[in-house]
TORTORNU-703349 format. One line per 3 residues: number of its first residue (from 1); for each residue x, y, z of N, C-alpha, C, O. Coordinates in steps of 0.2 Angstrom, whole numbers, plus 5000, padded with zeros to 4 digits. Layout:
N
NUM) X Y Z X Y Z X Y Z X Y Z | ...
This chain:
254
1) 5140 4634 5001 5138 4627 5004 5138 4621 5000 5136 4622 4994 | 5140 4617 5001 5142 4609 4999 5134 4607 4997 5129 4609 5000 | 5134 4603 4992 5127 4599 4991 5127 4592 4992 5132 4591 4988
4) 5125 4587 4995 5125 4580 4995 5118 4579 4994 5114 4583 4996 | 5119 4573 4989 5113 4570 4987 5114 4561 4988 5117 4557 4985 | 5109 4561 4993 5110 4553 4994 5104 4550 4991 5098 4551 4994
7) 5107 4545 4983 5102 4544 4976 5100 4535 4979 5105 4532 4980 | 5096 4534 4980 5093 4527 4979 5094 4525 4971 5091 4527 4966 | 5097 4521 4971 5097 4515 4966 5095 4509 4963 5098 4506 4958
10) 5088 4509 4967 5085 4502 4966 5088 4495 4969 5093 4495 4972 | 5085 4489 4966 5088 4484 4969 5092 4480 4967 5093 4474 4969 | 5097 4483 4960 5102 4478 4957 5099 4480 4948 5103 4481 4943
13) 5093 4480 4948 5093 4481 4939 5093 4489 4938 5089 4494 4940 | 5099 4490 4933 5100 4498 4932 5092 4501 4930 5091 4507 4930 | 5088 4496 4926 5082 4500 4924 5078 4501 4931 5073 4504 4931
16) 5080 4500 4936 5075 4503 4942 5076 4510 4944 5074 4513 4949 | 5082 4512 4939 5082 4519 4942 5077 4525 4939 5074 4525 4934 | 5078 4527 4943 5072 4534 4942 5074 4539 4937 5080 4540 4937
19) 5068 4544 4934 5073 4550 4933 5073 4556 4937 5076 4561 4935 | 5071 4555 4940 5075 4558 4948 5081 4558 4950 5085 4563 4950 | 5084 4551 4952 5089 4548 4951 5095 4549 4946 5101 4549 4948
22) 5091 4549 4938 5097 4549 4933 5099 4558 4935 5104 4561 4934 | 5093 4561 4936 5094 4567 4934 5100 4571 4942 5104 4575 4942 | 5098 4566 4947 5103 4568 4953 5110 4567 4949 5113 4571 4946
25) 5112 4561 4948 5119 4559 4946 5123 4564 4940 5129 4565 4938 | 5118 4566 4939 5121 4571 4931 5123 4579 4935 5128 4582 4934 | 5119 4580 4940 5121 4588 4945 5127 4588 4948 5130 4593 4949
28) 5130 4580 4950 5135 4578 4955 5142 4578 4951 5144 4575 4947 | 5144 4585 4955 5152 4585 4952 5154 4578 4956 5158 4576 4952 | 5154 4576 4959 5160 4570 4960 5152 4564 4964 5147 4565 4968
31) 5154 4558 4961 5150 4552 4963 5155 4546 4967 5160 4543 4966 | 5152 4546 4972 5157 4541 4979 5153 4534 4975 5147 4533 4973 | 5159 4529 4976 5158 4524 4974 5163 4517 4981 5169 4516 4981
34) 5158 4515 4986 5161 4511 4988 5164 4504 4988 5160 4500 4986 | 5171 4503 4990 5173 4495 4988 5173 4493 4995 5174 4497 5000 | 5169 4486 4994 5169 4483 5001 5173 4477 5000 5173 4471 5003
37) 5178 4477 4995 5182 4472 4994 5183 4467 4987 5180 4468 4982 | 5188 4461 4988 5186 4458 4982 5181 4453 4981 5178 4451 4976 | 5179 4452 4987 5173 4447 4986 5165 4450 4985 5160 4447 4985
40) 5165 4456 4985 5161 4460 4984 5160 4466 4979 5156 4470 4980 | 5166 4464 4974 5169 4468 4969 5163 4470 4964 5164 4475 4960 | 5159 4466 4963 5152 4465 4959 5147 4472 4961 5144 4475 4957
43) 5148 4472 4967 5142 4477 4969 5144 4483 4968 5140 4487 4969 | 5151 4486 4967 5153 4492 4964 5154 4492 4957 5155 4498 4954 | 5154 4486 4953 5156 4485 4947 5146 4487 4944 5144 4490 4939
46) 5142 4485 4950 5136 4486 4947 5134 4496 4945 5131 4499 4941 | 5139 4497 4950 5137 4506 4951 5141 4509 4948 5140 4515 4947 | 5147 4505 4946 5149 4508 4940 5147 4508 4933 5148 4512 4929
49) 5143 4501 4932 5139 4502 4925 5133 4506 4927 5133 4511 4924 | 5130 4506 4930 5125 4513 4930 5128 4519 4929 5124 4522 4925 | 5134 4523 4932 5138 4529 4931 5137 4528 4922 5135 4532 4918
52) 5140 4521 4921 5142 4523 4914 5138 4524 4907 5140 4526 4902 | 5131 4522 4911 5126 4521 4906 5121 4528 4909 5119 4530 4904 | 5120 4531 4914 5116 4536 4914 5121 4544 4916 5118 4549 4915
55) 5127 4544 4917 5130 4550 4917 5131 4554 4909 5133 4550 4905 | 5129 4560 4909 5132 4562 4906 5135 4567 4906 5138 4568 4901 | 5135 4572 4911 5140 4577 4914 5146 4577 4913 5149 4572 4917
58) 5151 4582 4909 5157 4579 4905 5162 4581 4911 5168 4580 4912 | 5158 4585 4916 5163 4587 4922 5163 4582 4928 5167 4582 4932 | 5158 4578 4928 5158 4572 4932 5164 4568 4934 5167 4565 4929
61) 5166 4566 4939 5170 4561 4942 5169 4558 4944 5163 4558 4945 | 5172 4553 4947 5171 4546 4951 5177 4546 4959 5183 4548 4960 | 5175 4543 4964 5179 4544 4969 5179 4537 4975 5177 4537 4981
64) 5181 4533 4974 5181 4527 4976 5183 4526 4982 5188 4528 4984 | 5180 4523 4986 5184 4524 4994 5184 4515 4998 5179 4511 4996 | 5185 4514 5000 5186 4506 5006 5180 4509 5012 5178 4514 5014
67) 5178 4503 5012 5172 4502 5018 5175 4497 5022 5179 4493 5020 | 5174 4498 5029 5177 4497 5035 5174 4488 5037 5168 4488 5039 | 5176 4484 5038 5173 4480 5038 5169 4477 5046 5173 4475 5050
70) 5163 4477 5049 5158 4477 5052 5163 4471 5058 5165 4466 5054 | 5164 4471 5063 5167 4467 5065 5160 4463 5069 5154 4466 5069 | 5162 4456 5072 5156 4452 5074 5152 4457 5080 5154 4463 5081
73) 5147 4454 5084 5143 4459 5089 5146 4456 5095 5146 4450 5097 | 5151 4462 5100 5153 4459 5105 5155 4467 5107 5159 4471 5103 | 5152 4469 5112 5150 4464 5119 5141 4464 5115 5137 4459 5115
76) 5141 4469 5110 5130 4468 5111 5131 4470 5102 5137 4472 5099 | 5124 4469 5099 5125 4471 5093 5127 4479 5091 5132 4481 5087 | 5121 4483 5095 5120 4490 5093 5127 4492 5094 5128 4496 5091
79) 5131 4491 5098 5139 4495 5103 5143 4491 5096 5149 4493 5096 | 5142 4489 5093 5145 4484 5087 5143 4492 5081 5146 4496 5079 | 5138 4490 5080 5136 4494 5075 5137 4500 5074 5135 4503 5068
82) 5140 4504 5082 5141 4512 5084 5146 4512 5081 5147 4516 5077 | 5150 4507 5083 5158 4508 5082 5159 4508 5074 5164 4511 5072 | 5157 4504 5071 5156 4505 5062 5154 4511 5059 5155 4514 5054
85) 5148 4512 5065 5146 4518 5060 5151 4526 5062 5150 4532 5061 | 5154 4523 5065 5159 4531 5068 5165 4529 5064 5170 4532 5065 | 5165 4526 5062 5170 4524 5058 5171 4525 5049 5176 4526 5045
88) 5165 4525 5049 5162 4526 5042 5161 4536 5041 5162 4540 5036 | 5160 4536 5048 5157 4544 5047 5164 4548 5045 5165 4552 5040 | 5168 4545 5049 5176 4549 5049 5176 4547 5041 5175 4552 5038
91) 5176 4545 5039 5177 4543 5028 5173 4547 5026 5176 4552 5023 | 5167 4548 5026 5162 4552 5024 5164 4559 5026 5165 4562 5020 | 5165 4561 5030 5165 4566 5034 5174 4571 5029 5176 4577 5030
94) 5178 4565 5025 5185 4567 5024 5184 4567 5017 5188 4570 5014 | 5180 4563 5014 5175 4564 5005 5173 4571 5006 5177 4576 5005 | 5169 4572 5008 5165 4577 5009 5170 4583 5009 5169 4587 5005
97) 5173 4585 5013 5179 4591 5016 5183 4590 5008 5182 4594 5003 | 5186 4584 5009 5192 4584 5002 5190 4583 4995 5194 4584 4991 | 5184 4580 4993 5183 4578 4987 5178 4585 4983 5179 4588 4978
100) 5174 4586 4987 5168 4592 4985 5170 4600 4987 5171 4601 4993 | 5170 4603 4983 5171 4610 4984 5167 4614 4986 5162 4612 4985 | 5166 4619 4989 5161 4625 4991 5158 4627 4987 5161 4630 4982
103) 5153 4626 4986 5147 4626 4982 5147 4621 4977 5144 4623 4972 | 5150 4614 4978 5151 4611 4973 5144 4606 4975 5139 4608 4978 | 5145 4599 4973 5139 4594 4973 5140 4588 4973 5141 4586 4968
106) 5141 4582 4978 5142 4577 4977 5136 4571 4979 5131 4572 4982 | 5140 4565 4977 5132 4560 4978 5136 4553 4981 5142 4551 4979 | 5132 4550 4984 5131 4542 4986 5126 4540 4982 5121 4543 4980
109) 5128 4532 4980 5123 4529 4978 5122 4525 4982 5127 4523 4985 | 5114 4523 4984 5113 4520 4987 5106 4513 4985 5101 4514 4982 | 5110 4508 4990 5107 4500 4984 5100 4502 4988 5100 4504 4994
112) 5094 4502 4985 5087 4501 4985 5085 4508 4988 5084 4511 4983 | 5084 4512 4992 5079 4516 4994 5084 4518 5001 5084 4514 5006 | 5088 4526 5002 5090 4527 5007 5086 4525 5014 5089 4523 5019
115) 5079 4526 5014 5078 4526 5020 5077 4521 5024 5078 4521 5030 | 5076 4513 5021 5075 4507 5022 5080 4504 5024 5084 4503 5019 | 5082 4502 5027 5088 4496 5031 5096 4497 5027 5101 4493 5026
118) 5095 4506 5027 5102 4508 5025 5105 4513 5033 5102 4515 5038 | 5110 4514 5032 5115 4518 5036 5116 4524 5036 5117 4528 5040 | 5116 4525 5028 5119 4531 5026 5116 4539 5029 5120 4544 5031
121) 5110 4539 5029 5107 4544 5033 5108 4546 5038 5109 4552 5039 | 5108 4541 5042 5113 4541 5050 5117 4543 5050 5116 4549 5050 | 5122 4540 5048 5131 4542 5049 5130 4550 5046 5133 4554 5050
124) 5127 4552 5040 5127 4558 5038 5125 4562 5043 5127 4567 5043 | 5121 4560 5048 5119 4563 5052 5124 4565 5057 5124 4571 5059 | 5127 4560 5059 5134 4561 5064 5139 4568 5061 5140 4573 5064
127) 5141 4567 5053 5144 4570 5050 5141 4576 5052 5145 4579 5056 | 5135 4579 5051 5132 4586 5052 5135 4588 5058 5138 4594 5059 | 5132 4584 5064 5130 4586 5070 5139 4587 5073 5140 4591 5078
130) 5145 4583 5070 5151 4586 5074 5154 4594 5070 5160 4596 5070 | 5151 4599 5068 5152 4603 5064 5159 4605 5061 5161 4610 5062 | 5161 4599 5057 5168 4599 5056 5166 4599 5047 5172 4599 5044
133) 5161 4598 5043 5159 4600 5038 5152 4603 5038 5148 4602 5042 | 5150 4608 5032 5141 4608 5031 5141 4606 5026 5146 4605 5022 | 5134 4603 5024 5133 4602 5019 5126 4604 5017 5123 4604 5023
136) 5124 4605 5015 5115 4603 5013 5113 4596 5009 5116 4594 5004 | 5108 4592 5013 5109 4586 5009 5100 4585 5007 5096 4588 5010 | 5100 4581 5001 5094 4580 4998 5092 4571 4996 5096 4567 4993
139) 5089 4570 4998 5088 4561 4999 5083 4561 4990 5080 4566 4988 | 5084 4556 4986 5082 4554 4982 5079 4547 4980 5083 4542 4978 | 5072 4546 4982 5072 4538 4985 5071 4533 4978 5071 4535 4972
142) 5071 4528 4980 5073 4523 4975 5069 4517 4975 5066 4516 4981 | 5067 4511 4970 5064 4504 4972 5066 4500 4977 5072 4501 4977 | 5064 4497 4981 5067 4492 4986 5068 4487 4985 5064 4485 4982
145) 5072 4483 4987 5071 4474 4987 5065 4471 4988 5064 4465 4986 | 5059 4477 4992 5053 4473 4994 5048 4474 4987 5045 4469 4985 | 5050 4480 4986 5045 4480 4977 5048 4475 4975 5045 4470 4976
148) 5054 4475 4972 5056 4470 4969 5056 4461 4969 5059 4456 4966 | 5053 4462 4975 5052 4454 4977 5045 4455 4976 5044 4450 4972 | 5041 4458 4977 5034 4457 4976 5034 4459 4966 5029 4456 4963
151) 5038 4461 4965 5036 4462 4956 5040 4452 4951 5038 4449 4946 | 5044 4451 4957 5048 4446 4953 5042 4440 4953 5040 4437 4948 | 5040 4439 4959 5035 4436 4963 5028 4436 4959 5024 4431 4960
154) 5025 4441 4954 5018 4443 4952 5014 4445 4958 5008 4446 4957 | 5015 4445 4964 5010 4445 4970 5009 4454 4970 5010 4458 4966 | 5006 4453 4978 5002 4461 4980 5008 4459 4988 5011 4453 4989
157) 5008 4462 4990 5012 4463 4997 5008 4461 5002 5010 4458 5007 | 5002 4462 5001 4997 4464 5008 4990 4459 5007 4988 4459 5001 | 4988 4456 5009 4980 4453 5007 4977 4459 5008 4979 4464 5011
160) 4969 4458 5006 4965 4462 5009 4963 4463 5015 4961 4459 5018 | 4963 4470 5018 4964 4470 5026 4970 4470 5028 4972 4476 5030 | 4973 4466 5028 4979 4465 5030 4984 4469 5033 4984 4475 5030
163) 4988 4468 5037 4995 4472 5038 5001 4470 5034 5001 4465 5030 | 5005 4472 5034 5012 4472 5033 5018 4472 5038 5021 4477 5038 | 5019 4466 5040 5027 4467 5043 5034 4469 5043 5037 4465 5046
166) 5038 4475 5040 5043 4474 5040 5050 4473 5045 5053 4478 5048 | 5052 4465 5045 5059 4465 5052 5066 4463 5050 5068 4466 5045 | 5069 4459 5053 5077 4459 5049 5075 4451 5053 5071 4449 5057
169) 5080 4449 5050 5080 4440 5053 5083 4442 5059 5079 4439 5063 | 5087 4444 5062 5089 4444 5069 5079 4443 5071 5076 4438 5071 | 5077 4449 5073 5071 4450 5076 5064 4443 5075 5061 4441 5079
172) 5065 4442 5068 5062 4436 5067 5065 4430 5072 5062 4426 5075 | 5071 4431 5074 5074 4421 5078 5073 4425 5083 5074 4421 5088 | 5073 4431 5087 5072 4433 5094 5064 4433 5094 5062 4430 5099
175) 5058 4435 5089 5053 4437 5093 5048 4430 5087 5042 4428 5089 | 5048 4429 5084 5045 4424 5079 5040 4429 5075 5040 4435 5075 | 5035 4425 5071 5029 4427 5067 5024 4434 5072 5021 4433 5078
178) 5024 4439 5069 5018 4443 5074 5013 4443 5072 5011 4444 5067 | 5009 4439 5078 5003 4437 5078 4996 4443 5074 4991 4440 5072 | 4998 4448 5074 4995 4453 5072 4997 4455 5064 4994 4459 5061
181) 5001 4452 5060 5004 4453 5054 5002 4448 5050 5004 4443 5052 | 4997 4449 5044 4996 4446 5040 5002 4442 5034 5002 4436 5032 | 5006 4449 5033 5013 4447 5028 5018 4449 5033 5018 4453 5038
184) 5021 4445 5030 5030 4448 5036 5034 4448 5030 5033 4443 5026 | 5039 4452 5030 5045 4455 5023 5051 4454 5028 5050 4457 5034 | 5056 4450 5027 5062 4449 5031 5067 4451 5028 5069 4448 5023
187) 5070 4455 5032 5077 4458 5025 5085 4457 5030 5084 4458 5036 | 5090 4457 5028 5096 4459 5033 5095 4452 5035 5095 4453 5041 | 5094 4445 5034 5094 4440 5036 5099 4435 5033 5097 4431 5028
190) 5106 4435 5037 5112 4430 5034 5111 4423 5036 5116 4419 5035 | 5106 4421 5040 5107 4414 5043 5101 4411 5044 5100 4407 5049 | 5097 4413 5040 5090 4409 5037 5085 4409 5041 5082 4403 5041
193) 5084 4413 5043 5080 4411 5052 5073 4411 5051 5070 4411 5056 | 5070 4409 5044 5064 4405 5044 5064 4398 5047 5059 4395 5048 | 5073 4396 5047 5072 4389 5049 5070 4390 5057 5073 4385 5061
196) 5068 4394 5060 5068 4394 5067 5059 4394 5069 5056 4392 5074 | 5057 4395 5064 5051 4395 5065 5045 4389 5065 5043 4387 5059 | 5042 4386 5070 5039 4380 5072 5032 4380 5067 5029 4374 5066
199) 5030 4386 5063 5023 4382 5059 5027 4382 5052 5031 4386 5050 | 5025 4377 5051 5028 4376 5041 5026 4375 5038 5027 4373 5033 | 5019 4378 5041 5014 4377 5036 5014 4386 5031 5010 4387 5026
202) 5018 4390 5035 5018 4397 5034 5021 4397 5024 5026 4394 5022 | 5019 4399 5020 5020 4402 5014 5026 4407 5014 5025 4412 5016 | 5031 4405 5011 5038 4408 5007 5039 4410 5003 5041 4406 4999
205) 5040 4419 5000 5041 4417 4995 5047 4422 4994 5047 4428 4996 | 5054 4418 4992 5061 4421 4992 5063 4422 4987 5064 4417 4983 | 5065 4428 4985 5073 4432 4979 5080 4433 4981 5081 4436 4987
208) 5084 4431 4977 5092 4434 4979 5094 4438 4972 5092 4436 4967 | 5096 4441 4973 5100 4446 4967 5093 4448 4961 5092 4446 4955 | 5088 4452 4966 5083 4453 4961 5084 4457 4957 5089 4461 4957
211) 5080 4458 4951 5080 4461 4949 5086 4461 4941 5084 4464 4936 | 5094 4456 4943 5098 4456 4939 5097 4449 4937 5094 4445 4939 | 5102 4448 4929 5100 4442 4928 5102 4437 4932 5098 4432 4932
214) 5106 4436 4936 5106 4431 4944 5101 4431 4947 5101 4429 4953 | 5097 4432 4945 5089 4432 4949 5088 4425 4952 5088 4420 4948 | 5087 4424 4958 5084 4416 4960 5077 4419 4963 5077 4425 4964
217) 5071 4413 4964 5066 4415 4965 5063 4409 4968 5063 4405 4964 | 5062 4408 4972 5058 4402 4977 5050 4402 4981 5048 4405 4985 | 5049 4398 4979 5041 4400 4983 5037 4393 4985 5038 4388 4982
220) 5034 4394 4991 5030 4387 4990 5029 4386 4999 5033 4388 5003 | 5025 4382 5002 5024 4379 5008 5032 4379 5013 5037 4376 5011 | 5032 4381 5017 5040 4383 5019 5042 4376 5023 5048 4375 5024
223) 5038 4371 5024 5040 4364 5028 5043 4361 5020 5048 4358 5020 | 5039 4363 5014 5043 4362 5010 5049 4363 5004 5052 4360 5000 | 5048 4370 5006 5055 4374 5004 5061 4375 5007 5067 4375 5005
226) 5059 4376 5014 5064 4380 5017 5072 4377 5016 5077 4381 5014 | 5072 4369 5016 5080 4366 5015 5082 4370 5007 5086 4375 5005 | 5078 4367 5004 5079 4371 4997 5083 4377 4996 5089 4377 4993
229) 5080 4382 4997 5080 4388 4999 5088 4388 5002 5093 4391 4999 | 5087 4385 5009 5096 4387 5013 5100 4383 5008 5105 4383 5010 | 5100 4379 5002 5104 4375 5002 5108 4380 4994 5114 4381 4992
232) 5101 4381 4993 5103 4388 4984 5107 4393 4989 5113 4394 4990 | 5103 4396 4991 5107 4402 4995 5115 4402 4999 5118 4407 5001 | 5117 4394 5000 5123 4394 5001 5127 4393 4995 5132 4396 4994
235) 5124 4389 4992 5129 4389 4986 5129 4395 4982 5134 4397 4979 | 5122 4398 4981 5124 4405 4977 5131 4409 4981 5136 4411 4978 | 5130 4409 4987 5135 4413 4990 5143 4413 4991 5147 4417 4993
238) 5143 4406 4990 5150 4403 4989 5153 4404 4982 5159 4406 4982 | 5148 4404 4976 5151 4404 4970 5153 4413 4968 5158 4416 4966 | 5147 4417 4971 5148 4422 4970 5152 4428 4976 5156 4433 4974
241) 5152 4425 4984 5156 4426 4987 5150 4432 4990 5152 4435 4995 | 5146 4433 4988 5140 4437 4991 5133 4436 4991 5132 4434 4985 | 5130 4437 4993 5122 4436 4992 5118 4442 4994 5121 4446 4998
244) 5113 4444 4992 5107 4450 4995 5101 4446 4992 5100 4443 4987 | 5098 4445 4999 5091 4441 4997 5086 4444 5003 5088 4445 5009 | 5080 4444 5002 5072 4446 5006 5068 4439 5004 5069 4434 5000
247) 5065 4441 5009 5057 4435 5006 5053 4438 5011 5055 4441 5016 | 5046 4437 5010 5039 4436 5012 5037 4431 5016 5036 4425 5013 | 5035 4430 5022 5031 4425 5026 5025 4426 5025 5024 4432 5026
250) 5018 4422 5022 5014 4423 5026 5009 4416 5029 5010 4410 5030 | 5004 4420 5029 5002 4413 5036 4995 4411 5030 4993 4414 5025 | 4993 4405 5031 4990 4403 5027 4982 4408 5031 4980 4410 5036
253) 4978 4408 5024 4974 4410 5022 4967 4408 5030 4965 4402 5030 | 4964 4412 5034 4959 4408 5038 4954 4408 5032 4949 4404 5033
């Protein structure tokens, strides 16, 4: 039987990784490395200096593959998202069969924490359920963007008492602030949809590329950050051709 091991890798700084983590990457006869392209050539170049600084397994390999590019949401988001992710699975599903041997062991890395506003799980799940590979898989979890925004930051996540919301900026510009959530964590958010929200009196505090030395950090009354904010966040994005950024909403203090 085949081994997968899908390793969280934290959120961009190699020291996030665990030794759970180092210790998976060294078991894995062969480590999947995704290219989502030239404008995104960084975020593979990142998991390759990880391989290069924590493997030491002298039978380890590397296995590179193309990622499908996510086409816009039409007719609906999720029918958008089906069709990438059946897309993705057949790759997965052809790594798996071709690259790792019967009894052999292979791994994904995965940016922050598989369980959290990743895919990977899923789609492996598809993989399993068309019985055209087996596998045994083992999840290795990782730091997230949300620690590491809450560590770049000095704060606590939560007041006392308090809740915690975590949503995606889509859900943010459809449903706004939950009246019930002390902190709200926004993540998967490309089109800034704090500017959608009518009190500004709400507290912000945003990271992009935590964790690495590109770290930006932003914080302060959001009527008076928020341009700020979208204005860095485009220009990081143009200059580097990518962005990964979260932030924290919360409501002022009653």
């Amino acid at each position: 039987m085949r081994t997968l091991l899908v390793i969280g890798i934290g959120a961009g700084n190699p020291d996030h990784m665990t030794v759970q983590a180092i210790t998976g990457l060294n078991r894995a006869d062969v480590l999947f490395i995704p290219d989502k392209g030239a404008k995104k050539n960084e975020l593979a170049d990142l998991r390759r200096g990880i391989c290069d600084r924590f493997v030491t397994n002298p039978k380890s390999r590397r296995v590179e593959f193309d990622v499908p590019v996510r086409a816009e949401p039409a007719p609906s988001y999720r029918s958008t998202v089906d069709d990438w992710h059946e897309a993705i699975a057949a790759i997965y599903e052809a790594l798996i069969r071709d690259e790792i041997a019967e009894g052999g062991c292979g791994a994904f890395l995965i940016w922050g924490d598989p369980s959290l506003y990743d895919s990977a799980l899923r789609i492996l799940e598809r993989v399993r359920l068309s019985g055209n590979v087996a596998f045994e898989l083992e999840v290795i979890p990782g730091i997230t963007a949300i620690q590491a925004l809450a560590a770049s930051h000095k704060m606590a996540l939560n007041r006392i008492g308090d809740s915690i919301l975590v949503t995606t900026g889509r859900r943010l510009t459809e449903e706004g602030l939950a009246g019930n959530a002390g902190s709200t964590v926004v993540m998967l958010d490309g089109k800034c949809a704090f500017n959608t929200l009518t009190d500004q009196d709400v507290t912000i505090h945003w990271g992009a590329y935590l964790g690495t030395p590109d770290e930006i950090l932003i914080s302060g009354r959001l009527g008076d950050v928020g341009a700020e904010i979208e204005k860095v966040r485009e220009e990081a994005r143009r200059q580097k051709g990518w962005i990964m950024d979260t932030y924290l909403l919360r409501k002022p203090s009653e």
